[in-house]
LUMKETOR-300497 format. One line per field, with one value per residue (C-alpha): x, z negated, y; residue in three letters. Coordinates in Angstrom, 2 decimals. Each point is the difference from the previous one (the first is absolute). Last residue first. Example, Ala and Ser with C-alpha at 12.3 -4.5 7.8 and 13.67 -1.06 7.14 Angstrom:
BEGIN
east [13.67, -1.37]
up [-7.14, -0.66]
north [-1.06, -3.44]
code [ser, ala]
END
This chain:
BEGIN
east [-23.20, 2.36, 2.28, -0.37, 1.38, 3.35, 1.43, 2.40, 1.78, 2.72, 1.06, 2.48, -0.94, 2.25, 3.22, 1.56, 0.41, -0.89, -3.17, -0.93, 0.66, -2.17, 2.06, -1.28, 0.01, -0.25, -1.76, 0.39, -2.94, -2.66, -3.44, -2.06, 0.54, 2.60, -1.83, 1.77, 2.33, 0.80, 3.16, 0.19, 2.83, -0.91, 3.54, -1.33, -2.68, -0.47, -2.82, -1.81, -1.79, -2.42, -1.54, -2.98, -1.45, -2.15, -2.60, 0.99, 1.13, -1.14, -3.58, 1.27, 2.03, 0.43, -1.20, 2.52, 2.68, -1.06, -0.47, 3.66, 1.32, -1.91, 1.74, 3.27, 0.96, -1.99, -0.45, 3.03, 2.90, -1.74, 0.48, 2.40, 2.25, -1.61, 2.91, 2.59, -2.03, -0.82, 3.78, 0.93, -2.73, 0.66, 3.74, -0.99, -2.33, 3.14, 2.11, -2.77, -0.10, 3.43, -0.27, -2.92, -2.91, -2.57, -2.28, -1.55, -2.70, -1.56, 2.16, 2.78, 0.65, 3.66, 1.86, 0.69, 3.12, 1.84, 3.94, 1.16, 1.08, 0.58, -2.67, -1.14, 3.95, -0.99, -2.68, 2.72, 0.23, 1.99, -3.68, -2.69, -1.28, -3.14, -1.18, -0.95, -2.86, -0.77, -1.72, -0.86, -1.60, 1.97, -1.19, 2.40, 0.69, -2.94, 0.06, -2.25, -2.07, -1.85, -2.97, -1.14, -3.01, -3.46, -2.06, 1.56, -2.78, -1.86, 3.42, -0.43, 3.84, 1.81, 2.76, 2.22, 1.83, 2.87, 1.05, 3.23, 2.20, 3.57, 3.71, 0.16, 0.02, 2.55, 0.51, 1.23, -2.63, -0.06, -2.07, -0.28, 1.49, 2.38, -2.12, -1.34, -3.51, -0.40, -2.77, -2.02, 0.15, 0.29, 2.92, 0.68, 3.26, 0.32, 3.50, -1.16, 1.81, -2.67, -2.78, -3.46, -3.28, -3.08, -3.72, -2.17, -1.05, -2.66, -0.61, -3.04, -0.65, -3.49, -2.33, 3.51, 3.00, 3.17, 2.74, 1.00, -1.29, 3.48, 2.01, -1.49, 0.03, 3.85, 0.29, 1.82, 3.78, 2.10, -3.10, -0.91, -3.48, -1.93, 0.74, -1.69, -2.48, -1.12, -0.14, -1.82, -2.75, -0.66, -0.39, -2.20, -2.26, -0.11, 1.02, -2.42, 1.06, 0.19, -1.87, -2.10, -1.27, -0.40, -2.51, -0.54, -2.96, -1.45, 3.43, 0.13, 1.33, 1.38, -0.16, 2.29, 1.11, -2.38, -2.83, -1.64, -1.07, -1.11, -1.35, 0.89, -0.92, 2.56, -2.00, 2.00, 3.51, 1.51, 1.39, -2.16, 0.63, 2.50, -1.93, -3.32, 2.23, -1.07, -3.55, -2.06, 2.67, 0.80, -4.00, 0.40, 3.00, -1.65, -1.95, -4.15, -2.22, -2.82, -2.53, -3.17, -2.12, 0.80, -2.00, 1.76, 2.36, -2.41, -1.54, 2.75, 0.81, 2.36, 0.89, 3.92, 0.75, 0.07, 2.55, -0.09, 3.22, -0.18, 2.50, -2.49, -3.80, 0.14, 0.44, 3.31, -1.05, 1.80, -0.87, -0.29, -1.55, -0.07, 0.31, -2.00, -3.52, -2.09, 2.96, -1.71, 2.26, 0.02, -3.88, -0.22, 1.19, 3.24, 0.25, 3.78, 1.12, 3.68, 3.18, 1.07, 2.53, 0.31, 0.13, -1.40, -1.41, -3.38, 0.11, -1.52, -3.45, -0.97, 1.11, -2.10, -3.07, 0.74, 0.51, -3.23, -1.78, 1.28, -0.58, -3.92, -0.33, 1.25, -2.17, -3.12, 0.85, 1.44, -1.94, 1.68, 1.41, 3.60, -0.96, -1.59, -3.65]
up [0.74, 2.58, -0.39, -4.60, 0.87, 1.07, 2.03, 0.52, -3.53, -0.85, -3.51, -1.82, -3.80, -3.14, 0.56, -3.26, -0.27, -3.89, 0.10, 2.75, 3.38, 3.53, 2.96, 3.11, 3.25, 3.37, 3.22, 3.81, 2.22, 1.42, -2.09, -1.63, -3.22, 0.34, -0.13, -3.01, 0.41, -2.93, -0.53, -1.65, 0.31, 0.64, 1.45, 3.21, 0.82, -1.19, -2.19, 1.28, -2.25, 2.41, -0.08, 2.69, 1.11, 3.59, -1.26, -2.33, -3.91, -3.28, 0.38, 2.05, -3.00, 0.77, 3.55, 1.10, -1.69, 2.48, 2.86, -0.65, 0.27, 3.04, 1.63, -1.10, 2.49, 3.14, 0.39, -2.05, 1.60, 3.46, 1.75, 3.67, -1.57, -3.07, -1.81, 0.67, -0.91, -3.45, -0.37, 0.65, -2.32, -2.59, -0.19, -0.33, -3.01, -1.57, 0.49, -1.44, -3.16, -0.47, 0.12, -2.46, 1.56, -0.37, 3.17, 3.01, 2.59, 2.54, 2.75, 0.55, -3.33, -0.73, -3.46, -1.56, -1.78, 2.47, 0.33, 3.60, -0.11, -3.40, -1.65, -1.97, -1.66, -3.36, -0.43, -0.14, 2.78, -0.27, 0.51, 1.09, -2.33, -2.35, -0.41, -3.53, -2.49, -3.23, -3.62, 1.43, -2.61, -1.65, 1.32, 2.00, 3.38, 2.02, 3.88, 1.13, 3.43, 1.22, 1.47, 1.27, 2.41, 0.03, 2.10, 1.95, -0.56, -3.38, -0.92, -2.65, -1.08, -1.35, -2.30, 0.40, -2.47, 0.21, -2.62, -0.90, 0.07, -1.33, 0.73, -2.18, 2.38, 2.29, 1.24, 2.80, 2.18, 3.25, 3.10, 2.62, 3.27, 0.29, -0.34, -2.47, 0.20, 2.71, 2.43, -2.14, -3.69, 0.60, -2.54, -3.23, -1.25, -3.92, -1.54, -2.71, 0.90, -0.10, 0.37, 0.13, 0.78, -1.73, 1.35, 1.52, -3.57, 0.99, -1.53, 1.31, 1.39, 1.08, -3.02, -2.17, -1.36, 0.03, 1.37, 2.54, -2.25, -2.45, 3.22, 0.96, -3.60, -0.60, 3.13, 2.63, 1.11, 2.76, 2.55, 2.15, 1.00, -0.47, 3.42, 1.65, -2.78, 1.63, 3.65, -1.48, -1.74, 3.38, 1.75, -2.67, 0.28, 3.94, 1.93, 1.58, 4.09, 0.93, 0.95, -3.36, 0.05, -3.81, -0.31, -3.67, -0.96, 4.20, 0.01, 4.08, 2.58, 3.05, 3.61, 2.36, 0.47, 2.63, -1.72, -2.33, -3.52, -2.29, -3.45, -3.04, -3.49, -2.17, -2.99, -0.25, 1.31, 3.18, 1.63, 3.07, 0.60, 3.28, 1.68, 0.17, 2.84, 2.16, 1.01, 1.55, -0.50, -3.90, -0.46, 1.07, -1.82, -3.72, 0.68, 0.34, -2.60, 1.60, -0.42, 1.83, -1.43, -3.61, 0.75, -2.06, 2.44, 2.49, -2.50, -0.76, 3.67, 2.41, 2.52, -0.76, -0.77, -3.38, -1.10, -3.34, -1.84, -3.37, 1.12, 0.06, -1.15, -2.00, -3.85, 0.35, 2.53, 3.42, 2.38, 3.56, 1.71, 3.42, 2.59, 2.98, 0.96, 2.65, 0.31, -0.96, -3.60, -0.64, 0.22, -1.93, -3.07, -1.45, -3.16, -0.36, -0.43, -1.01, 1.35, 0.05, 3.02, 0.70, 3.48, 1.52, 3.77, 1.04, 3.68, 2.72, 0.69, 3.59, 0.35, -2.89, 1.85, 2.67, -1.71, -1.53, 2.84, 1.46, -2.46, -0.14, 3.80, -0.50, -3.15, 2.29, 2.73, 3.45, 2.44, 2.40, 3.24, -1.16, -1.07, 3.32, 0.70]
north [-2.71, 0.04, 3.33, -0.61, -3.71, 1.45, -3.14, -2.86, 0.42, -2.59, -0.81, -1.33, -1.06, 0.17, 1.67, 0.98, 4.09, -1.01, 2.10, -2.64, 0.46, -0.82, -0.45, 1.66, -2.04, 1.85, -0.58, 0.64, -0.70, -2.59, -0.07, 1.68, -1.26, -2.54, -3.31, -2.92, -2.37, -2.08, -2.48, -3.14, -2.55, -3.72, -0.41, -2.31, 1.67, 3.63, 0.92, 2.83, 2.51, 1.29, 3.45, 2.11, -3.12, -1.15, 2.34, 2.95, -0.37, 0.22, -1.33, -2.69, -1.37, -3.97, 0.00, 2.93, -2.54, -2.49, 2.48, 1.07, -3.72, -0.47, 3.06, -1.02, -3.13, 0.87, 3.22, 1.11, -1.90, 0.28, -3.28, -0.47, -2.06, -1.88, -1.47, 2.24, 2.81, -1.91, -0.49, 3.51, 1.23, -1.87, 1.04, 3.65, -1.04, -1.84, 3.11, 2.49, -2.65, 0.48, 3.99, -0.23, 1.38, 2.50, 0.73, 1.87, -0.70, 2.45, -2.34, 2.91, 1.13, 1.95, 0.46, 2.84, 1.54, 1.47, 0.78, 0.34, 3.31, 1.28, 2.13, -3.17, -0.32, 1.43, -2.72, -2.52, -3.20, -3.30, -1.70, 2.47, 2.13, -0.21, 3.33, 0.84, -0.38, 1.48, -1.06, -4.22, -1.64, -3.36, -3.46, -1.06, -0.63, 1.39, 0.35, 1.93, 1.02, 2.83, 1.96, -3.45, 0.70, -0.91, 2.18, 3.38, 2.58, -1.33, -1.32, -3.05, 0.07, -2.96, 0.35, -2.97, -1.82, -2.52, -1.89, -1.21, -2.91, -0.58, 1.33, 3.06, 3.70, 1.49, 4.10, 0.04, -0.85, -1.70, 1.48, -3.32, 1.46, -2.10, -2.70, -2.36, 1.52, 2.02, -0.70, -1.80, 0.55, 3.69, 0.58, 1.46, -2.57, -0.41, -1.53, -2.15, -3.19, -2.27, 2.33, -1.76, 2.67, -0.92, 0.31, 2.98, 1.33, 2.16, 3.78, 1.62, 3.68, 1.46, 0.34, 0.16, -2.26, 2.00, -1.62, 2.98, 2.55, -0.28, 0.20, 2.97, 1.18, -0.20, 2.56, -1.27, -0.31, -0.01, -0.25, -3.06, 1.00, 3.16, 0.66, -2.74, -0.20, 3.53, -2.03, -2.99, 2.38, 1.59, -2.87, -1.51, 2.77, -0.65, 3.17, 2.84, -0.29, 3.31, 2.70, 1.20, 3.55, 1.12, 1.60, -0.71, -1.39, -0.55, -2.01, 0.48, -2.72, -0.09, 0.21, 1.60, 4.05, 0.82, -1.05, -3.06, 0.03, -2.57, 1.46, -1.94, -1.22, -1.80, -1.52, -3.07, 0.35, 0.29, -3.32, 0.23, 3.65, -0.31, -3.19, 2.24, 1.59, -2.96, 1.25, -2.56, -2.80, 0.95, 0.04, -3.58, -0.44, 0.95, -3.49, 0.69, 1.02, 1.61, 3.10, 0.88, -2.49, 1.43, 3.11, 2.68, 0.53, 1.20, 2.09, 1.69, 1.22, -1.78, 1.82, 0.45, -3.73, -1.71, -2.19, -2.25, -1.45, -1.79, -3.01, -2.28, 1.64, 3.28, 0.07, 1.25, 3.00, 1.15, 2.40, 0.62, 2.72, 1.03, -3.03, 0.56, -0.29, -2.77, -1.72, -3.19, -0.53, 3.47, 0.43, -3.48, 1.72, -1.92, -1.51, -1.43, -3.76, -1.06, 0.56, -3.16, 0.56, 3.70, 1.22, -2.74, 1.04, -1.52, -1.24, 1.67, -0.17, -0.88, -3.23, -1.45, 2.21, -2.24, -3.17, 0.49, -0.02, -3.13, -1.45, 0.93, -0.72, -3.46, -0.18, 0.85, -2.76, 1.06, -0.98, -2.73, 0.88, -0.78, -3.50, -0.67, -0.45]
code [unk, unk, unk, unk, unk, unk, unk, unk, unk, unk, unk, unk, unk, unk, unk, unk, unk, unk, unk, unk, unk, unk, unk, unk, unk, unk, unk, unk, unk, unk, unk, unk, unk, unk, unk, unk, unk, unk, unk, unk, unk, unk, unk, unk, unk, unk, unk, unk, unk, unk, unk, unk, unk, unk, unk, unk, unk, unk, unk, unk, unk, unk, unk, unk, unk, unk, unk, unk, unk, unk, unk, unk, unk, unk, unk, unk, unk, unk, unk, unk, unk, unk, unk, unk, unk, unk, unk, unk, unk, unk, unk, unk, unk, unk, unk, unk, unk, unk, unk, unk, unk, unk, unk, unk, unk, unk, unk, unk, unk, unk, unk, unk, unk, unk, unk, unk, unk, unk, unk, unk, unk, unk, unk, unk, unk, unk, unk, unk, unk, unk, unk, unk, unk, unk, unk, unk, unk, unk, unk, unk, unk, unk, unk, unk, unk, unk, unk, unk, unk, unk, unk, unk, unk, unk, unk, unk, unk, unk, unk, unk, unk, unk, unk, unk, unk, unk, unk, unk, unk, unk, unk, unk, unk, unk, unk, unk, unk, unk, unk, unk, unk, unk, unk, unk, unk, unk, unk, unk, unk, unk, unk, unk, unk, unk, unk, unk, unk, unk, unk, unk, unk, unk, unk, unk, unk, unk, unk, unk, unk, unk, unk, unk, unk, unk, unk, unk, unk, unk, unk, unk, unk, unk, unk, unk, unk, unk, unk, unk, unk, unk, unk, unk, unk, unk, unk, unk, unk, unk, unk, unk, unk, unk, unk, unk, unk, unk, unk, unk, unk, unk, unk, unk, unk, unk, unk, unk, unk, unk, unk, unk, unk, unk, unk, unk, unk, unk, unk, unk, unk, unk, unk, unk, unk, unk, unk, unk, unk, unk, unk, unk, unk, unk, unk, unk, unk, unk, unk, unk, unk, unk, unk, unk, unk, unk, unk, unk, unk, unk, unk, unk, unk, unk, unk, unk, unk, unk, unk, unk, unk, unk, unk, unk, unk, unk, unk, unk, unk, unk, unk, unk, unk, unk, unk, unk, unk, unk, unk, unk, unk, unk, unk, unk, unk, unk, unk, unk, unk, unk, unk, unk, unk, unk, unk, unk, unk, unk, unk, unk, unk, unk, unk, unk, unk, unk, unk, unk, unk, unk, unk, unk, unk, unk, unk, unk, unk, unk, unk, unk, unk, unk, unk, unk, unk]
END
């Protein structure tokens, strides 16, 4: 007998099965990556009811969320065989609206509702009818710090908070800063550092070295972030701050066009500098380009040296290195980079005063801690 006339074997059969009903289900949407498990009733999940209630409790399994559908009855739920935890996007894919309450808090409870005007939520609390997408805490924080950011002047206590040691904030020396000539450059380290549009101050400091410190904040809705960075040249208390203006620039000229007194982020990295050192750091990176055409200056030359200094104080920073004081080859000249906050933006520095009006720390605030905490 032929091969084609032969029986087909019980595994063939079983294959071939399954690739059927493979074919027939369609392919799981993700609307949110990592979103986390959610208890579903098994009604929902077989199509057997549809969504009704969904609510959300901290001591709940994953992310805390668990849908019911619109027959199920108390005692349904109370049977632990007829609820699952499956990924939040397989609820998403049976009824995608889910997708708009995801980031509400613990303890939201809600009512799904469909008719003629769309479907949507309920707060069964307040009433509140909920349509659109319900934004990430950290969203929201990031678009208040948004505005909070790069004012004239603060309050002596917002600056005063910013190093304050507490449950959530830390103070890390990041490593010393050399100034040779003691003119100080704000600058992301990367992109603009020894450029034209490197931010130079006016105001100068004492050739020498100085530390660096970072407050570090443990967000419970963002993670670790650096709320800000300082530099510290003597040891005298700061009484007031100012705005540090740009070089050949008076704070009675910030109405005029052109004047501004921040500096731009593009790489989520920022630093101090010493206007020498910012020329030797510029001339680094032209030779090391030259050198390895066709190589990513930061992937493959700085990214090990972050991971190294990530290994020495994880608990202070984020994988792959959150600060790096980099000595430069060649001139042996330090300089420390350090995460802006959030992220890419505009920042300002703020030099801190002693009761003397003597300028004895500059400082550069990233973020409000009281929006993340």
């Amino acid at each position: 007998m032929g091969l084609f006339g032969k029986k087909k074997t019980e595994k063939q059969e079983q294959l071939e099965k399954q690739e059927k009903t493979e074919e027939k289900q369609p392919e799981m949407k993700e609307y949110i990556r990592g979103a986390g498990g959610t208890i579903v009733s098994k009604s929902v999940l077989n199509g057997t009811a549809k969504l009704k209630w969904l609510f959300r409790q901290e001591s709940g399994h994953g992310n805390g969320w668990i849908a019911f559908g619109d027959t199920d009855t108390q005692e349904y739920v109370n049977d632990v065989n007829n609820m699952e935890i499956v990924d939040f996007n397989t609820l998403a894919n049976i009824e995608p609206t889910v997708v708009n309450v995801f980031y509400m808090p613990y303890g939201s409870d809600l009512e799904f509702r469909a008719d003629k005007t769309g479907s949507y939520f309920v707060d069964t609390e307040t009433g509140q009818e909920i349509r659109e997408p319900v934004k990430h805490p950290a969203q929201i924080a990031f678009e208040r710090n948004l505005k909070f950011l790069n004012q004239e002047t603060y309050p002596m206590e917002f600056f005063r908070t910013l190093f304050m040691k507490n449950d959530r904030m830390e103070i890390q020396t990041a490593g010393e800063t050399d100034f040779p000539t003691g003119e100080v450059v704000l600058a992301d380290p990367l992109d603009y550092l020894g450029t034209k549009y490197e931010t130079v101050l006016d105001r100068r400091i004492l050739s020498g070295s100085y530390p660096v410190e970072l407050s570090v904040c443990h967000s419970s809705i963002a993670g670790l972030r650096i709320a800000a960075a300082r530099l510290r040249f003597s040891e005298k208390p700061a009484v007031s701050y100012e705005l540090a203006m740009p070089k050949g620039k008076k704070p009675e000229e910030l109405e005029k066009p052109g004047v501004w007194t921040f500096f731009g982020v593009d790489t989520g990295l920022a630093c101090f500098a010493d206007a020498e050192t910012a020329r030797e750091g510029r001339a680094f990176y032209e030779s090391w380009r030259a050198k390895n055409p066709g190589k990513n200056l930061y992937l493959d030359h700085f990214a090990a040296l972050f991971q190294k200094s990530y290994e020495t104080s994880p608990e202070y920073q984020n994988q792959g290195g959150s600060f790096l004081e980099w000595h430069m080859p060649g001139t042996g000249h330090r300089m420390v980079w350090f995460s802006s906050g959030m992220g890419d933006g505009i920042y300002s520095g703020y030099w801190g005063l002693d009761k003397d009006g003597e300028a004895v720390s500059l400082v550069v605030p990233f973020l409000n801690p009281e929006y993340f905490l």
